[in-house]
Structures are given as structure tokens and as C-alpha cells.
One Martini backbone bead per residue (centre of mass of N, CA, C, O) as a GRO file, in nm:
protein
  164
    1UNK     BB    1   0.091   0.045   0.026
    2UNK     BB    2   0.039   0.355  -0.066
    3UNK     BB    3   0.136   0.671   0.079
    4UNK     BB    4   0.146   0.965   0.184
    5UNK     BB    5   0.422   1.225   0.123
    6UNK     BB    6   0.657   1.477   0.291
    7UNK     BB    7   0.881   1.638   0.222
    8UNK     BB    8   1.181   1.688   0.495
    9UNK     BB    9   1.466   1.890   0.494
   10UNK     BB   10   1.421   1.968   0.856
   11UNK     BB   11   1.333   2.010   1.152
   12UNK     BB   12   1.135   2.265   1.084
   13UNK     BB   13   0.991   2.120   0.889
   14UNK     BB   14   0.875   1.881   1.088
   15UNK     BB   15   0.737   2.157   1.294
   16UNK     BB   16   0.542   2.273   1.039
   17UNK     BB   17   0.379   1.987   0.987
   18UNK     BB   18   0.258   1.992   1.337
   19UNK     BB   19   0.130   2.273   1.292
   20UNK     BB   20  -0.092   2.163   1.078
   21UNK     BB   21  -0.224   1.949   1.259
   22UNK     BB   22  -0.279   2.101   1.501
   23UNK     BB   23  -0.479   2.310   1.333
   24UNK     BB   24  -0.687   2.002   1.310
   25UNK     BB   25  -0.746   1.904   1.556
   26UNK     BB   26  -0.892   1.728   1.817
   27UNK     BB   27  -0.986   1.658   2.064
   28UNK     BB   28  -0.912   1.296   2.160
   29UNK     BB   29  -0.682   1.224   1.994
   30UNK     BB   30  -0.441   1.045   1.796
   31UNK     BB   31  -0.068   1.024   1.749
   32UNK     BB   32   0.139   0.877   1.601
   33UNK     BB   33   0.514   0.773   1.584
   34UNK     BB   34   0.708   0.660   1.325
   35UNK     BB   35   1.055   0.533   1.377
   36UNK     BB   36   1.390   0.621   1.359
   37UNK     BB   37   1.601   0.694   1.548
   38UNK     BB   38   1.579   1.071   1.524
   39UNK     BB   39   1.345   1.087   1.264
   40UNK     BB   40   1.127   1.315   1.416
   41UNK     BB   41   0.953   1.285   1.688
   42UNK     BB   42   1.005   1.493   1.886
   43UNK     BB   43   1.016   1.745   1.672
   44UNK     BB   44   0.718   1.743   1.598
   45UNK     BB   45   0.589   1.764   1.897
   46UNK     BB   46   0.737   2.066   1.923
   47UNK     BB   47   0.540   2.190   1.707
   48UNK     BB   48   0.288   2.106   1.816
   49UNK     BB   49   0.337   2.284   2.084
   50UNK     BB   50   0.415   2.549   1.957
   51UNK     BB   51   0.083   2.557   1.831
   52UNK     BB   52  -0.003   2.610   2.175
   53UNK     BB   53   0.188   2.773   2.350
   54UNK     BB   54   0.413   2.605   2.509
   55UNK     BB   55   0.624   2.647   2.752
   56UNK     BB   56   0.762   2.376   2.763
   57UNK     BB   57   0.976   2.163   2.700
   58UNK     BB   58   1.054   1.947   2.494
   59UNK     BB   59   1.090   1.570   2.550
   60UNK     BB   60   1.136   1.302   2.570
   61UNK     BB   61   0.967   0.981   2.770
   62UNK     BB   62   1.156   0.740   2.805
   63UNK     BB   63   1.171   0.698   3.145
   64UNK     BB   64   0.813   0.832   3.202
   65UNK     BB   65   0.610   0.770   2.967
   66UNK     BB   66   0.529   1.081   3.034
   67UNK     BB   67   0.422   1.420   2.908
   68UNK     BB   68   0.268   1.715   3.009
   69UNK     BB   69   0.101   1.980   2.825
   70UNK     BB   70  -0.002   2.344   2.871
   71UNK     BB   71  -0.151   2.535   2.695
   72UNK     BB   72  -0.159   2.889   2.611
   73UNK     BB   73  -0.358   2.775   2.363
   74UNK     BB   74  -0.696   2.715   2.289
   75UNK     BB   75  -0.810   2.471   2.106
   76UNK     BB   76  -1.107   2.288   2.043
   77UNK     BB   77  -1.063   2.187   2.336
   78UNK     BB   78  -0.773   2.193   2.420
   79UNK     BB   79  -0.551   2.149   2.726
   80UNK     BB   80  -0.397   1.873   2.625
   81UNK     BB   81  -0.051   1.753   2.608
   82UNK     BB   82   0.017   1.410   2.542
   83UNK     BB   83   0.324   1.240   2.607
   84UNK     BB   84   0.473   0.931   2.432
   85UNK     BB   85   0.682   0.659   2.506
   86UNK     BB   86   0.685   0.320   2.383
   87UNK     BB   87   0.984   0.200   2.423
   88UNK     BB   88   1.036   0.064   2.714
   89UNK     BB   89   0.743  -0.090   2.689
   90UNK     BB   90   0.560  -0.332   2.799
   91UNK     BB   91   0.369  -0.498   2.673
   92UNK     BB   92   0.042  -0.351   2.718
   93UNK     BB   93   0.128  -0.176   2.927
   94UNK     BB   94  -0.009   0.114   3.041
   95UNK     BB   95  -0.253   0.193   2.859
   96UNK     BB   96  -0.508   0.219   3.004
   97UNK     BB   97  -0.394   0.542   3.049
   98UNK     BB   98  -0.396   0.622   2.763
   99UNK     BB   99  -0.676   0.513   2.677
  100UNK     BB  100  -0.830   0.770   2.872
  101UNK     BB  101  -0.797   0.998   2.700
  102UNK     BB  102  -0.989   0.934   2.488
  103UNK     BB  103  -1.212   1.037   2.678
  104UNK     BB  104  -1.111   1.329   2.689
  105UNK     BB  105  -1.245   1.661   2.591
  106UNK     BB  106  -0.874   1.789   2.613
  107UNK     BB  107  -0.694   1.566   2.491
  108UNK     BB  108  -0.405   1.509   2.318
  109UNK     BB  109  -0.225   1.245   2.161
  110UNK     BB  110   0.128   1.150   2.179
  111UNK     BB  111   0.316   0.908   2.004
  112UNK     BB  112   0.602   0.716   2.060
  113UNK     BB  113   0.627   0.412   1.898
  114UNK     BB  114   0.308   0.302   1.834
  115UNK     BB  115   0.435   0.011   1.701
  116UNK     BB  116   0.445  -0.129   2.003
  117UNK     BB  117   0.106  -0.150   2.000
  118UNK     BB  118  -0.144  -0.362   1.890
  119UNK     BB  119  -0.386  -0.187   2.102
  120UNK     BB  120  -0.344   0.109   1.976
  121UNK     BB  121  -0.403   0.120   1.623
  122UNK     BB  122  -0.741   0.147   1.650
  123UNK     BB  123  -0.689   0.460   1.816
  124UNK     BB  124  -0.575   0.565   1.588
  125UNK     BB  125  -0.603   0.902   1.384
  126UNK     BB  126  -0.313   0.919   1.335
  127UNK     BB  127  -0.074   0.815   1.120
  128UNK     BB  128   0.298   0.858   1.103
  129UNK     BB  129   0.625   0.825   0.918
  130UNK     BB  130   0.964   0.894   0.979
  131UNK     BB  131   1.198   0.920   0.693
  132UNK     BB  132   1.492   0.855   0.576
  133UNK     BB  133   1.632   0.921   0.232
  134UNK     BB  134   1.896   0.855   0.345
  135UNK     BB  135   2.217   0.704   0.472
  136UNK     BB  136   2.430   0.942   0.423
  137UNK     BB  137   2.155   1.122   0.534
  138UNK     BB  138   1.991   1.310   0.848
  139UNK     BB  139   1.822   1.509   0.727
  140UNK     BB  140   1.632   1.396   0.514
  141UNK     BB  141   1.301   1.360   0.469
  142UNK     BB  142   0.971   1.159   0.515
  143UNK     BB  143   0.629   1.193   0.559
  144UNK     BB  144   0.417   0.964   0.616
  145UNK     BB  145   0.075   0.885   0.579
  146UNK     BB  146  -0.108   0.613   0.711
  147UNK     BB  147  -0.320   0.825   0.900
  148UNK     BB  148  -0.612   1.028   0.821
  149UNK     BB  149  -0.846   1.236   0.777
  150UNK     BB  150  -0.949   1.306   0.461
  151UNK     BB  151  -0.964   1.642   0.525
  152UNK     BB  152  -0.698   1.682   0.638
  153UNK     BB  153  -0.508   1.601   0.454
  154UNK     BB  154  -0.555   1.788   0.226
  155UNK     BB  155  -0.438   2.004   0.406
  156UNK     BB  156  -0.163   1.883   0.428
  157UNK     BB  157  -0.084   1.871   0.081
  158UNK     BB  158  -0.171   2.172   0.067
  159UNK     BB  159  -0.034   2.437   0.009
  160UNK     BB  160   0.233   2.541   0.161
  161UNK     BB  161   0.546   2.457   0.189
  162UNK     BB  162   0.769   2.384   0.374
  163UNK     BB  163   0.973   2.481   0.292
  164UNK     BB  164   1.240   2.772   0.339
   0.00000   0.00000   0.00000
């Protein structure tokens, strides 16, 4: 099968294509993030919490499984963005305090390593994934979109180029 694909030059670009998902996302929503450690699922993160004024540094959340950040621009009724990394997480534990979240009508979670989780895979509303386009530069990437709202997808496809 194939997904539609979005060229990310640096990591500016995978931060502005996180601030255009931010900008159509709803409340209670789902985004998995797969892909090669460095391959800018935290720098997405990032993108995704900078377009909704999160004053909080963004991190990998890979030691404590969750980092919740609270915007200072509320979206759609966002109150609460949930960062999860479920690189260390052993199968299907604690899953169920994330998708606790999924009925919260406030909080949108991030995921990151996603793909380690087949229990989680049906309630992901975006599936993200972020891959090197050559072995011998970790600059330039591409985002593969694997799941998202068919009226948003046009969104994130059409208007102006991610590049500057």
C-alpha cells in the first residue's frame, strides 16, 4: 500500500508540517509517531506543542513514559497535550491510563514508537512516519501519512510547501 508522502528538508520542516496537524486536530485525538530513533518524532512533538504556546521545553518522555504539557493557546477545546514514548514500555502494560485519554474531551495524546503496540493501533486517529530518505544524510526526511481524517490528509497535502 501505498501512503501519501510529505518531503521534510530539516527539522524546521517536520515542525511546521506538526504545527499544520496542531492547527486541524480536535480534542480526544490519537497521533502515533513511527520511525528510526533521531528520525524527528520528538522535533514533531515540538512543532505540534509550539502551535499551541506550550511554555514547557519538549523531551523524549522515554524514561518516564509520559510528559503532559499545557497550552497556552486552547484549540477546539485542547487543554492538555500527552507525550508518550513507548520505546521501554513492555507489551500492553499501561496502556490503559493512555487510553483513558482517548474519552478525555480535553486532551490530545502524542505517541511516540507507536508501532510497539497492537493494542493501541485501532484507536490511533493519525499514523505518522517519519523515515531518512538516504543512509548517508540524516537531514532530509519524509513523512509518510499512514492515517488520518481524509479531509484533513487535503489539508496537510495542499497550500504552501513546508520547505523555507
Amino acid at each position: 500500500m501505498s501512503f501519501p508522502a510529505i518531503k521534510l528538508s530539516d527539522e524546521a520542516a517536520t515542525r511546521r508540517l506538526a504545527a499544520r496537524v496542531a492547527n486541524l486536530i480536535e480534542a480526544g485525538s490519537f497521533v502515533g509517531l513511527v520511525g528510526e530513533l533521531g528520525s524527528g518524532k520528538t522535533a514533531f512533538t515540538r512543532g505540534f506543542a509550539d502551535a499551541f504556546g506550550c511554555e514547557s521545553q519538549v523531551a523524549s518522555p522515554s524514561y518516564v513514559l509520559e510528559h503532559i504539557y499545557k497550552p497556552s493557546r486552547e484549540k477546539r477545546g485542547i487543554r492538555r497535550i500527552s507525550h508518550w514514548d513507548l520505546y521501554r514500555l513492555e507489551p500492553e502494560s499501561e496502556l490503559e491510563e493512555l487510553l483513558d485519554h482517548r474519552n478525555s474531551g480535553d486532551t490530545v495524546a502524542l505517541i511516540e514508537w507507536a508501532d510497539r503496540s497492537e493494542v493501541l493501533e485501532p484507536f490511533l486517529d493519525y499514523l505518522i512516519e517519519i523515515r531518512f530518505l538516504s543512509e548517508e544524510s540524516q537531514e532530509a526526511r519524509q513523512a509518510l501519512i499512514r492515517r488520518c481524517p481524509q479531509e484533513h490528509l487535503n489539508q496537510l497535502l495542499s497550500g504552501d510547501s513546508l520547505e523555507r
